[in-house]
N, C-alpha and C positions, 0 to 999 in steps of 0.2 A: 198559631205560632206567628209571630213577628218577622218583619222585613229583618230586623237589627239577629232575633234568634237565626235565623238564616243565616245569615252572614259568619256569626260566630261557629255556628256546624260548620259550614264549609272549612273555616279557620282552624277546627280544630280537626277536623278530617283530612287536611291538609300534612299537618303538623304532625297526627299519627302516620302519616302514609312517610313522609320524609322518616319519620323514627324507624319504619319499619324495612325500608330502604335500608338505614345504616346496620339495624340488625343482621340483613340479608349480608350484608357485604362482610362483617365482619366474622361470615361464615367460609368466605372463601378463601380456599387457599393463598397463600400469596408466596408470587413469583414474578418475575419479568413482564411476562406477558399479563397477566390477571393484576397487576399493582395500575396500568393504566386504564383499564375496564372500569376496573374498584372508582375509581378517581370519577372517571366521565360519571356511573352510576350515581354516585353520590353528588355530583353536582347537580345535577339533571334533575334528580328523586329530589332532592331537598330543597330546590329555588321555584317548585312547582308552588308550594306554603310560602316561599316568601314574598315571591312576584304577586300572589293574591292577597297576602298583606300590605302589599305596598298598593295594590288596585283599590282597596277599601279606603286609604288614604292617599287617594290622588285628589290632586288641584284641580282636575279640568276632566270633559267627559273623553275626550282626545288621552289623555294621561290613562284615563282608565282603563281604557278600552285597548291602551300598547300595554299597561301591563298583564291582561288578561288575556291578550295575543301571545306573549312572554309565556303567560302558564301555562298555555294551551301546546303550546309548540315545545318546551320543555317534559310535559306529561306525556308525548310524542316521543320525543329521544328518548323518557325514558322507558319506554316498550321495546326499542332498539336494544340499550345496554343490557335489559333484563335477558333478552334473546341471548348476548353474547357472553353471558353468567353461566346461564343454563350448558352454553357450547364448552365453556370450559371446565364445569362442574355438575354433572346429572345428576345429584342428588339434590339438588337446590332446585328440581325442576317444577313441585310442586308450589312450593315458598316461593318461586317468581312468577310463577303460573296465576296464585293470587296476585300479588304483588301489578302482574300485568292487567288482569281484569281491572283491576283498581284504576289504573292510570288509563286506562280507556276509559271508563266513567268518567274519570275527571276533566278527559278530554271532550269529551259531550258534552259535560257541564257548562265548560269554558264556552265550548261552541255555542250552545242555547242563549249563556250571557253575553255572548257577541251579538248576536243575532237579536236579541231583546234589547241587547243598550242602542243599536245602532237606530231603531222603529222611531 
């Protein structure tokens, strides 16, 4: 497999993971409290795919490197929201359950490509 195949996995692994975010969210109840959760969730879950599309094309190794800081730290919050999904809705506990594993991988991921772009 290819440097450029790589890249495109992650992109598309990205991209399913933000889809599956909005699936999640569009399971939950909505009310007062759970309409601003929904919100954060879905900003969080879905700018993980976009901040690493914008990392693939940055100008500079500085540029790349903040927005893969961006992914990294947004795949973070989203473990937080998923947490506060769960609190507000237990039946969505296994569907964020994955959903959180996920966003921990991707948080490693981000990590190692920090760590490897910085060398």
């Amino acid at each position: 497999m290819t440097s450029n195949n790589k890249t495109y996995d992650l992109e598309e692994r990205t991209a399913k993971f933000g889809e599956a975010i909005i699936d999640v969210c569009k399971k939950v109840s909505k009310d007062t409290v759970s309409a601003p959760i929904i919100t954060q969730l879905v900003k969080a879950g879905t700018s993980i795919g976009a901040n690493y599309y914008e990392a693939n094309g940055a100008s500079s190794k500085k540029d790349f490197l903040n927005k893969i800081f961006i992914a990294k730290k947004e795949a973070r919050e989203t473990k937080y929201w998923l947490r506060m999904v769960v609190k507000l809705q237990t039946d969505l506990r296994d569907s964020c359950s994955v959903l959180w594993k996920e966003a921990q991988e991707l948080t490693l991921i981000f990590s190692k490509i920090a760590i490897t772009t910085k060398k």
